[in-house]
C-alpha positions, 0 to 999 in steps of 0.5 A, spaced: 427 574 526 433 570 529 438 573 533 446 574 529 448 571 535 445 564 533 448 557 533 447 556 526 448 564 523 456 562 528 457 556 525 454 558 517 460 564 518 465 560 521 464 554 514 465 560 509 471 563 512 474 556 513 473 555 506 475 563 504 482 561 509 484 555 507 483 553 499 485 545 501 478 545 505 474 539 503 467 537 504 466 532 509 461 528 504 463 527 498 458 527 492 456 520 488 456 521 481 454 516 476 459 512 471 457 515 464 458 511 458 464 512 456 467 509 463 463 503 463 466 501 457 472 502 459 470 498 466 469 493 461 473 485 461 475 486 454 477 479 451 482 481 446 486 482 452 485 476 456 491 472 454 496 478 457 491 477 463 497 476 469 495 470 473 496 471 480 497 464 482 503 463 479 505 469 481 504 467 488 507 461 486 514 464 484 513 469 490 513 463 495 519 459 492 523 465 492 522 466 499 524 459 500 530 460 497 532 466 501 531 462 507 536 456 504 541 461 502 541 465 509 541 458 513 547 455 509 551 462 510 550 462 517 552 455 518 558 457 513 560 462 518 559 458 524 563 452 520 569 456 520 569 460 526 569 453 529 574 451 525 578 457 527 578 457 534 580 449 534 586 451 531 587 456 535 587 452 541 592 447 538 597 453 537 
C-alpha cells in the first residue's frame, strides 16, 4: 500500500491542482493527430492558381535594387549637405 506521503501521490496532487488554479496550463507534450481528408486537399498545390503563384526572386530582385537606391539617396543628401556646409563656412571666412 503506498504511503499518501509518496513522490508520485505529491506530485499527481500538485498537477491536478495547477491545472484546476491556472486554466492556461498546458501540457508539456503535445498530441499528434493525422491530416483528415479535407486538410490534405487543401495542403494540395492547386494549378488553377498557379499563375497568381508570387515569384520570390523577382521580389528578391526588386527588394535589393530598392535598398540600393536608398543608400544613393542617402550618399547623395549627405554630400549635399556637406557640399553647402562648406560652401557656407567659405564665405564666412571671406566676410
Amino acid at each position: 500500500m503506498a504511503s499518501p506521503f509518496s513522490k508520485t501521490s505529491v506530485f499527481s496532487r500538485l498537477g491536478s491542482r495547477l491545472q484546476k488554479e491556472d486554466p492556461f496550463h498546458l501540457p508539456r507534450r503535445g498530441y499528434h493527430i493525422d491530416l483528415g481528408a479535407r486538410e490534405k486537399a487543401l495542403l494540395e498545390e492547386d494549378p488553377a492558381l498557379k499563375r497568381f503563384k508570387s515569384y520570390k526572386n523577382t521580389v528578391k530582385r526588386v527588394s535589393k535594387i530598392g535598398d540600393i537606391l536608398t543608400i544613393i539617396v542617402v550618399a547623395a543628401c549627405s554630400y549635399e549637405f556637406y557640399a553647402v556646409a562648406t560652401l557656407r563656412r567659405e564665405q564666412q571666412e571671406q566676410n
